[in-house]
C-alpha positions as CSV (number, residue, x, y, z in Angstrom):
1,X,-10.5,-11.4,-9.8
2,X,-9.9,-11.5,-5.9
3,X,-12.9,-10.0,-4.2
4,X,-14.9,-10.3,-7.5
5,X,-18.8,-10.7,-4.6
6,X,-17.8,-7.6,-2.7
7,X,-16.9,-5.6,-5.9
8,X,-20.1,-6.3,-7.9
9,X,-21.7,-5.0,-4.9
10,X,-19.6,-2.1,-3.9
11,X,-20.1,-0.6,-7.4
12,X,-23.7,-1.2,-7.9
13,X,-23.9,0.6,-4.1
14,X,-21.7,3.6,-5.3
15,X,-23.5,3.7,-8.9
16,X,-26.7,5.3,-7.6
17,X,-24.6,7.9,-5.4
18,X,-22.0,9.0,-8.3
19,X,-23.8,11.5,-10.1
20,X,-25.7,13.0,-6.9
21,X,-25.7,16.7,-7.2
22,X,-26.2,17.0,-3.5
23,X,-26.1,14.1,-0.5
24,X,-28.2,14.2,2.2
25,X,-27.6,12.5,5.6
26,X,-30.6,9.8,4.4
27,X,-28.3,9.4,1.4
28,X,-25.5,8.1,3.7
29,X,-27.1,5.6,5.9
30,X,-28.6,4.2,2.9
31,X,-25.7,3.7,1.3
32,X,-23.6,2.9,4.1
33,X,-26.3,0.1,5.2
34,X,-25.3,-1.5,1.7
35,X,-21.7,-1.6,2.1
36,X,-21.7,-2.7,5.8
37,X,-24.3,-6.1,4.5
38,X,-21.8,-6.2,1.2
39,X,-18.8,-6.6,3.7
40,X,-20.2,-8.5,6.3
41,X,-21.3,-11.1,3.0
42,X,-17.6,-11.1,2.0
43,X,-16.7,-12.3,5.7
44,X,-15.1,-9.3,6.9
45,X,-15.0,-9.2,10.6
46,X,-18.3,-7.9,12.4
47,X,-16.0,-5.2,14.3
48,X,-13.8,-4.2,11.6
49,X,-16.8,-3.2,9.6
50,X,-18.5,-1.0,12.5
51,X,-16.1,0.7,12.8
52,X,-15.0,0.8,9.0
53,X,-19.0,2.6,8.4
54,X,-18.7,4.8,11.6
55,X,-15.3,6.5,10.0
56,X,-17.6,6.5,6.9
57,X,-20.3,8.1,8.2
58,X,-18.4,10.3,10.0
59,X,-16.8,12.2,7.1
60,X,-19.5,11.8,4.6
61,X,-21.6,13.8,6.5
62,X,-19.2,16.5,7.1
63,X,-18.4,19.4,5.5
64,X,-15.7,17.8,3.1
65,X,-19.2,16.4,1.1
66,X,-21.8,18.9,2.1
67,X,-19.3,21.9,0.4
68,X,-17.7,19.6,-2.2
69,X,-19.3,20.6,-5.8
70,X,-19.4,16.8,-6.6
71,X,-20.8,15.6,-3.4
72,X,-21.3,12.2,-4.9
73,X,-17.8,11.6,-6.5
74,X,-16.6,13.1,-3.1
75,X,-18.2,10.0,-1.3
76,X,-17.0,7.8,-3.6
77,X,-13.2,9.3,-2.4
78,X,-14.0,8.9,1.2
79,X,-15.0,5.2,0.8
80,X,-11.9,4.5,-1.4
81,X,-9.7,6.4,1.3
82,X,-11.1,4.2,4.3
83,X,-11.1,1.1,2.4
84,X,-7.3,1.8,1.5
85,X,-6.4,2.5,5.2
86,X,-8.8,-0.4,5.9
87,X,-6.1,-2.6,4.1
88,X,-2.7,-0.7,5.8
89,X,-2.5,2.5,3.9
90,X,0.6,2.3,1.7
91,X,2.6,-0.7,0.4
92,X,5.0,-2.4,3.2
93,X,7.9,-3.2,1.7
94,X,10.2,-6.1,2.3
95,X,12.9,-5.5,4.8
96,X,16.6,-6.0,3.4
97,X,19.5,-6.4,6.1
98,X,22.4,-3.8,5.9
99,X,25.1,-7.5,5.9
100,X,23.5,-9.6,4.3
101,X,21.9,-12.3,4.0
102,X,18.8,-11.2,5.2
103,X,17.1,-13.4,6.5
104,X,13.1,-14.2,5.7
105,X,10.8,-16.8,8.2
106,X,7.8,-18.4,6.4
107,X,5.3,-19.7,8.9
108,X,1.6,-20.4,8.9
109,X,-0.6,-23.4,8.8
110,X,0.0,-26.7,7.0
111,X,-2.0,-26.5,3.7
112,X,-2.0,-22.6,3.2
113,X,0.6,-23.1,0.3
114,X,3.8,-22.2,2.5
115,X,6.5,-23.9,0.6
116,X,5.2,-22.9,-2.6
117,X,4.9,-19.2,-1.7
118,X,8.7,-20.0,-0.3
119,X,9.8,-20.5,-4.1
120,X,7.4,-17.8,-5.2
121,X,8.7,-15.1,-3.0
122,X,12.2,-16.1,-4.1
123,X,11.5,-15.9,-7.5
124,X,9.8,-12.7,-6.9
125,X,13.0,-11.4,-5.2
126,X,15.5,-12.6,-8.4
127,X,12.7,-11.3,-11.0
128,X,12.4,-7.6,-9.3
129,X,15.0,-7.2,-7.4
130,X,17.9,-9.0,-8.7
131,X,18.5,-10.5,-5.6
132,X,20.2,-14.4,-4.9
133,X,17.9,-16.0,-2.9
134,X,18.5,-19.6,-0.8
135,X,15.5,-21.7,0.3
136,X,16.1,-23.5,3.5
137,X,14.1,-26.7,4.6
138,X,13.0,-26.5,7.8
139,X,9.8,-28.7,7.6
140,X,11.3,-31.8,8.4
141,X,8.2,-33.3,9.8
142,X,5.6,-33.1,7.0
143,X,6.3,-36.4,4.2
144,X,7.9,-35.1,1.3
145,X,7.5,-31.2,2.4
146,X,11.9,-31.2,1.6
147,X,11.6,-32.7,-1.6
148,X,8.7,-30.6,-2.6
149,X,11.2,-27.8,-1.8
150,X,14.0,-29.2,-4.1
151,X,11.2,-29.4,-6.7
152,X,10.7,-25.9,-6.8
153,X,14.1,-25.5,-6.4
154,X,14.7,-26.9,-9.7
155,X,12.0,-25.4,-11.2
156,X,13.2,-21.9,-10.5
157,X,16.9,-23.0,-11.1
158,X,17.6,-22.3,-7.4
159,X,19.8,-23.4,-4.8
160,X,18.1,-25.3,-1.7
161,X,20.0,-25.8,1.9
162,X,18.7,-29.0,3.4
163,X,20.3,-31.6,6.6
164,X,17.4,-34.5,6.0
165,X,15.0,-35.3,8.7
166,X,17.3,-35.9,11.5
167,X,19.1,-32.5,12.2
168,X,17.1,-30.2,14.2
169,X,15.1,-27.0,12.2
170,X,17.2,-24.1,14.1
171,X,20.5,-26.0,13.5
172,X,19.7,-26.2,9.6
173,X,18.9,-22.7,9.7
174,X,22.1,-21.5,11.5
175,X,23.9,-23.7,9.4
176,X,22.0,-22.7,6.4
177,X,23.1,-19.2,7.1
178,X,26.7,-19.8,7.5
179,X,26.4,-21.3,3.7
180,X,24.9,-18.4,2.5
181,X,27.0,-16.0,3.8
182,X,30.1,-17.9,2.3
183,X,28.2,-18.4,-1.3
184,X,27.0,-14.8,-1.2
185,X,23.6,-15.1,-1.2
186,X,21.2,-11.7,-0.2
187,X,18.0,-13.9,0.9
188,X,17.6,-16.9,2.7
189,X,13.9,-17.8,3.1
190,X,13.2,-20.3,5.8
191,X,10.4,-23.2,4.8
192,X,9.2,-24.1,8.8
193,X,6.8,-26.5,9.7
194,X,3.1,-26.2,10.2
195,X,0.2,-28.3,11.6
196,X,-3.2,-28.8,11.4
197,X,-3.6,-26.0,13.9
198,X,-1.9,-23.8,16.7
199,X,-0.1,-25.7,18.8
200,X,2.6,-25.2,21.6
201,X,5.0,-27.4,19.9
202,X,4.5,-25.8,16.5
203,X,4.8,-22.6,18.2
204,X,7.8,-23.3,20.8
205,X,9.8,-24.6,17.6
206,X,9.3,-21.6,15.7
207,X,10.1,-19.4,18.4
208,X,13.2,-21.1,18.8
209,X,14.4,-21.0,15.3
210,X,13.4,-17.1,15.7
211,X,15.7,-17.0,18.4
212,X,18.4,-18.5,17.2
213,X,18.6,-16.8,13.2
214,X,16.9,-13.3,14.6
215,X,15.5,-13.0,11.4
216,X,14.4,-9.6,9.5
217,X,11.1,-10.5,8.5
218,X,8.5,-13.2,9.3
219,X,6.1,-13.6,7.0
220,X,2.5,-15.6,8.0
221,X,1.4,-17.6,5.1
222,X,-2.7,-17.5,5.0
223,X,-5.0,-19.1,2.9
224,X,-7.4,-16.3,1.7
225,X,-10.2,-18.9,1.3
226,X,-10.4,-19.7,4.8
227,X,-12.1,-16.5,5.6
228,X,-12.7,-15.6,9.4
229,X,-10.5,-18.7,10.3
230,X,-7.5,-16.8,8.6
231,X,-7.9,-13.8,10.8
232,X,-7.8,-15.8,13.7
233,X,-4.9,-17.9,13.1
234,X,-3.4,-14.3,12.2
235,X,-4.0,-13.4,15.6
236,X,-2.4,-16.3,17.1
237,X,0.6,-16.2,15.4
238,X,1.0,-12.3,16.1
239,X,0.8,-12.7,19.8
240,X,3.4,-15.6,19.9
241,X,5.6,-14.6,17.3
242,X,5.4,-11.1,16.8
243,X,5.5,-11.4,12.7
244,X,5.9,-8.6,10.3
245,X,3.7,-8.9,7.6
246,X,0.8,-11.5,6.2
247,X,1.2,-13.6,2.5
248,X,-2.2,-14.1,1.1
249,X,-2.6,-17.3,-0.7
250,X,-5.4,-18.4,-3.0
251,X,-6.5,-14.7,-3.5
252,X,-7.9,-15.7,-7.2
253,X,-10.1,-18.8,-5.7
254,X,-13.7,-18.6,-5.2
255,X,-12.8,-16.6,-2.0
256,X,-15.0,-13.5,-0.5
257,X,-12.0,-11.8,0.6
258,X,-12.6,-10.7,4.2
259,X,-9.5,-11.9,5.4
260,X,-7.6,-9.6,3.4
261,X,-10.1,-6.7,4.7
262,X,-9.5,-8.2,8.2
263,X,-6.4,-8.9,9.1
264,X,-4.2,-5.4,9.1
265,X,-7.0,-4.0,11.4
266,X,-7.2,-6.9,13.8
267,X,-3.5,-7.7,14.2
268,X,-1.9,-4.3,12.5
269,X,0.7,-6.0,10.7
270,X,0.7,-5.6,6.7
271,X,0.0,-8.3,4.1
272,X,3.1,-7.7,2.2
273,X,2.1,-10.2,-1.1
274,X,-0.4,-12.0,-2.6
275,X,-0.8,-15.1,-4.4
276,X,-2.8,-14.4,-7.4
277,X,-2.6,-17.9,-9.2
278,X,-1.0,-21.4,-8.7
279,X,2.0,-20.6,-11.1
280,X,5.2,-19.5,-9.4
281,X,5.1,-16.1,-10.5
282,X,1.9,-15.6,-9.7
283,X,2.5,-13.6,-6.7
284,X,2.4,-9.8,-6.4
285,X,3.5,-7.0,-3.8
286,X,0.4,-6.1,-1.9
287,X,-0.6,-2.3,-2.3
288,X,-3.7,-1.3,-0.4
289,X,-5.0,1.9,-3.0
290,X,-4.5,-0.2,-5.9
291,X,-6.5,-2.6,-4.6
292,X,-9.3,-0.5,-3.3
293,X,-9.3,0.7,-6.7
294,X,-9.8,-2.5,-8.2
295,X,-12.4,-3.5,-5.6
296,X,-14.1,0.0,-6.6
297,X,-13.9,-0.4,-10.0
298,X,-11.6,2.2,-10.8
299,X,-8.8,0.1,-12.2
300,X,-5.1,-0.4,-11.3
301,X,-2.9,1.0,-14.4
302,X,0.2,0.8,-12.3
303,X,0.0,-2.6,-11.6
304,X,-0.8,-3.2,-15.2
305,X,2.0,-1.3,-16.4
306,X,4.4,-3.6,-14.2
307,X,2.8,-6.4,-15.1
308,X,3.9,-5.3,-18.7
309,X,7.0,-4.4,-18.5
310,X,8.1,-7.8,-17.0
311,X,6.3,-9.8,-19.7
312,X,6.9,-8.0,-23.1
313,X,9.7,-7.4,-24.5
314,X,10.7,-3.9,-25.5
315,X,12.3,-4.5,-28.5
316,X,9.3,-6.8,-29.7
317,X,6.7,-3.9,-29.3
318,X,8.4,-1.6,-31.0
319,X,9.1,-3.7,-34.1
320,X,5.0,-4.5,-33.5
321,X,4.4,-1.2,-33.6
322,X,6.3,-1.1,-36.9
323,X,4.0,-3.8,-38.3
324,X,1.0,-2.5,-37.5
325,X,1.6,0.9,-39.4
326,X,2.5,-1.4,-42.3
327,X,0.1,-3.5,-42.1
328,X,2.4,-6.2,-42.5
329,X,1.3,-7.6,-38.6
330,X,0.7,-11.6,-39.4
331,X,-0.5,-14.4,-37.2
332,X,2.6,-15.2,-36.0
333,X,3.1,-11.7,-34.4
334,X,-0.4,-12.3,-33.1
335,X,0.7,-15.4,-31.1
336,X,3.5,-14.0,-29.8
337,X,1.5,-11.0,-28.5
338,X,-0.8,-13.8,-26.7
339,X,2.1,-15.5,-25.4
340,X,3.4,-12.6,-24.2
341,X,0.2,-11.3,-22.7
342,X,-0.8,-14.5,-20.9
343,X,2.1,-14.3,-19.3
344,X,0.8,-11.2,-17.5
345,X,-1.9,-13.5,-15.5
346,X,-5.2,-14.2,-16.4
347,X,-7.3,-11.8,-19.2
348,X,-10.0,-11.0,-16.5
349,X,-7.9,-9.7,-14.1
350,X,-6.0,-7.6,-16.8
351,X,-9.7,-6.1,-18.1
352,X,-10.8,-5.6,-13.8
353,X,-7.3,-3.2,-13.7
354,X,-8.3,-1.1,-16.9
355,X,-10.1,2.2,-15.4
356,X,-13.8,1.9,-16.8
357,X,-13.0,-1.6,-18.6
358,X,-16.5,-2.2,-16.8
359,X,-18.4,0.5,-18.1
360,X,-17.3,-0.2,-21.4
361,X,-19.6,-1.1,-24.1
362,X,-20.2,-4.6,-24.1
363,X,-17.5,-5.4,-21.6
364,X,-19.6,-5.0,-18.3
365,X,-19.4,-8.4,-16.5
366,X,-17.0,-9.8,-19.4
367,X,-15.5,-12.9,-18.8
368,X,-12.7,-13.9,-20.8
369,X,-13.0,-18.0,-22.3
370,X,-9.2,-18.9,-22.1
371,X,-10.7,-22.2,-24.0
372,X,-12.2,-20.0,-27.1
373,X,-8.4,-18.4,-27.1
374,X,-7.1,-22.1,-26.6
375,X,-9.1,-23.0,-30.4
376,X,-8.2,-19.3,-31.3
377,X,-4.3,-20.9,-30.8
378,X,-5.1,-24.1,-32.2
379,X,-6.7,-22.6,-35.5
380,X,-3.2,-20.4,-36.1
381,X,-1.4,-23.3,-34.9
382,X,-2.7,-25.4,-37.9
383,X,-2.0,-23.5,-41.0
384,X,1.0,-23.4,-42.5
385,X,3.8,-21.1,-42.6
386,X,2.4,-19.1,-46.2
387,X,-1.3,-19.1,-45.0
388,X,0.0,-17.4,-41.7
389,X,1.9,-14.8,-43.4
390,X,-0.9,-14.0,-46.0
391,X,-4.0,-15.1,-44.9
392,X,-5.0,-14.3,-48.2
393,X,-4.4,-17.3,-49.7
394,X,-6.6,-19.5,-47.7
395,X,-9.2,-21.0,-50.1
396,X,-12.3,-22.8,-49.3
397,X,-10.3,-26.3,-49.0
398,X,-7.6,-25.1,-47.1
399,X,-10.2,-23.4,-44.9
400,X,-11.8,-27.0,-44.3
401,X,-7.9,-28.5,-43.5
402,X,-7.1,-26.1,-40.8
403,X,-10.6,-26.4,-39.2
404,X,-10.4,-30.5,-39.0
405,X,-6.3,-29.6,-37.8
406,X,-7.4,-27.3,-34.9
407,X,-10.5,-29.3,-33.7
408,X,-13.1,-26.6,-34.9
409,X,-15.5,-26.1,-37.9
410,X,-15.0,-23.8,-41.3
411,X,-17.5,-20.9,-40.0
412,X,-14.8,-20.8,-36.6
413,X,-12.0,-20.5,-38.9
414,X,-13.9,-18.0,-41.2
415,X,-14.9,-15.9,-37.7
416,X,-11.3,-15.3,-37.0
417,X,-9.8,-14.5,-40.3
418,X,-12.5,-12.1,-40.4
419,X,-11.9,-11.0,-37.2
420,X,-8.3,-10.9,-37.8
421,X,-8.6,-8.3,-40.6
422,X,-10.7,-6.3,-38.9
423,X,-8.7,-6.1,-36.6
424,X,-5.0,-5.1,-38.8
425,X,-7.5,-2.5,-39.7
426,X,-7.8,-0.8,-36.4
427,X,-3.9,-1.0,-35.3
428,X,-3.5,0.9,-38.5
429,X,-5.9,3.6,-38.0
430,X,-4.8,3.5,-34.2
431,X,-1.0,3.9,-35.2
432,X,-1.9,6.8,-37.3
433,X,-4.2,8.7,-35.4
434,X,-3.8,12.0,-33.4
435,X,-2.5,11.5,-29.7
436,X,-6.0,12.9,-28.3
437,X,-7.9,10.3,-30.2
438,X,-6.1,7.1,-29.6
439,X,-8.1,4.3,-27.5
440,X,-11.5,6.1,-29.0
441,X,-14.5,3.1,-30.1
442,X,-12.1,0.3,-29.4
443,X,-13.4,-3.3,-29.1
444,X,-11.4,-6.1,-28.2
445,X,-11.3,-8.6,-30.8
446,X,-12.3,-11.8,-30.8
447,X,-14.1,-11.3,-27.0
């Protein structure tokens, strides 16, 4: 999960003020000492943080806490408050042109993932908006950077405007516009050029291409993982371009996260999305209380119930649900749920947006072994048809084909059909239990 340093420590710092019947002023500058080392850790900019525990401070020894009845869980509210207006408040949506197209400029530094978050933006625009986008390259300096376009291009099943190498970047995108405008695309997204580092040429070009195509939005690609670095670049962009929002790339690296803390109070502009994996739909709209949630430890249903309802099928579940009051739920409905759910991003970050997932019984600090589930797959995978619908009928030397099939051992293969049954069990008393009950004692299986 992005942030994953800052929210081990942010939680452990809020634990011991939660259940606080009353909160003294010592209380406060303890606890506000711990947050202000925890962000400065995570490379959140030194002045951004003094004045992110002055604001803190501020309330938490006002009235709001000293008359609350829950003085703890009310400073627990104020540090979720700050840290979502830390991050821009509310979700800045993407602009869209009253004639379309409209027209999108991606710029940033070479190596923050700019042409990929190109085709992952427009793939974000056909999946949830049902929107046409074209991707226009612009790079025509970097080797390869057009054909790595019409890569993605292909990918996605998407149209790419390119003129070569040897027609200048603000006639393709004039020309590219004219083409979109006769083809009826909504988007065109503009791959530009970037260098090692700011530059006046870099930045002259750009401007020029933002004269020329006056575009709605431009969008600053920034590698999350280059932590103070990224705010600065930010900054140099703002002043010369005057962009509208930030894309955060590599947000599910090994990355402390500052820059996304910094960069909305050091250049007020929004980061818009967020690149949450390498696939091309791993991107997401950026909402600053979700994600002061999830940094919190308070979860993020609502980006879990999105996630959901553009990965499983409707349909599906309900015939699932179906199965599992039956009982007639077999391993080839339990693949298809994995498919499905995988598709949703990685398990750990679907557990870190379940309210409490942490607190739960034996799933504090639980990380998810996508290569357990891969031998999970490979153990299904290898039985046949009949053993998959009635796991019944597995026998000792069946047992011993499917383990040498899958790459595992009998007592694996035993672990799982036990598992499994266990686990038909609990949909059924799930399925049929009183609405106030439902989700009481569960355990994930096989975790």
């Amino acid at each position: 999960m992005a942030f994953e340093g800052l929210s081990g420590r942010l939680q452990e710092t809020m634990k011991k003020i939660t259940g606080k019947g009353k909160v003294s002023e010592q209380d406060v500058k303890v606890m506000t000492r711990e947050v202000r080392l925890a962000l400065l850790e995570a490379d959140v900019n030194f002045k951004v943080v003094r004045s992110f525990i002055n604001d803190i401070k501020e309330r938490a020894v006002g009235a709001e806490v000293m008359n609350s009845l829950t003085p703890g869980q009310q400073v627990i509210k104020i540090v979720q408050e700050e840290l979502t207006a830390l991050m821009g408040g509310s979700q800045s949506k993407i602009a869209t042109s009253e004639r379309p197209p409209t027209v999108i400029m991606m710029v940033g530094l070479q190596g923050a993932g700019k042409t990929t978050t190109t085709g992952k933006l427009a793939n974000l625009l056909r999946k949830q908006y049902n929107k046409k986008p074209l991707l226009v390259a612009c790079d025509i300096y970097r080797p390869a950077a057009i054909q790595q376009l019409q890569t993605l291009g292909k990918q996605l099943d998407m149209p790419v405007f390119e003129k070569g190498t040897e027609v200048s970047p603000v006639e393709i995108s004039k020309q590219a516009i004219d083409f979109a405008k006769e083809e009826h695309h909504d988007y065109v997204i503009i791959d530009t050029a970037g260098r090692l580092h700011v530059d006046d040429d870099l930045m002259q070009e750009l401007i020029d291409v933002k004269e020329a195509v006056n575009p709605e939005e431009i969008f600053l690609v920034v590698d999350a993982m280059t932590g103070q670095d990224a705010v600065n670049v930010a900054e140099s962009f703002n002043d010369q371009l005057d962009i509208n929002g930030v894309v955060l790339t590599k947000l599910d690296g090994d990355t402390r996260g500052g820059a996304a803390l910094s960069i909305k109070a050091v250049t007020d502009k929004p980061i818009k999305f967020i690149g949450t994996g390498e696939k091309l739909d791993e991107m997401e709209e950026f909402h600053p209380e979700r994600m002061a949630s999830r940094i919190l430890g308070m979860g993020d249903v609502l980006t879990l119930i999105e996630k959901a309802q553009t990965s499983i099928d409707e349909d599906q579940a309900k015939e699932l649900q179906e199965k599992m009051r039956t009982m007639s739920f077999t391993f080839d409905d339990f693949l298809d749920q994995m498919a499905q759910v995988r598709q949703m991003g990685p398990l750990d970050d679907l557990l870190s947006m379940i309210p409490g997932a942490n607190k739960m019984k034996g799933m504090k600090n639980v990380q998810v072994d996508e290569k357990q589930i891969g031998q999970i797959e490979a153990i299904i995978q290898s039985m046949t048809k009949a053993e998959r619908h009635d796991p019944a009928i597995i026998n000792a030397s069946r047992k011993k084909r499917i383990a040498k099939g899958s790459g595992t051992n009998v007592s694996q293969v035993n672990r799982l059909l036990k598992q499994f049954n266990e686990m038909k069990k609990m949909m059924k008393q799930m399925t049929n239990m009183p609405k106030g009950k439902k989700g009481k004692g569960l355990q994930l299986p096989f975790m």
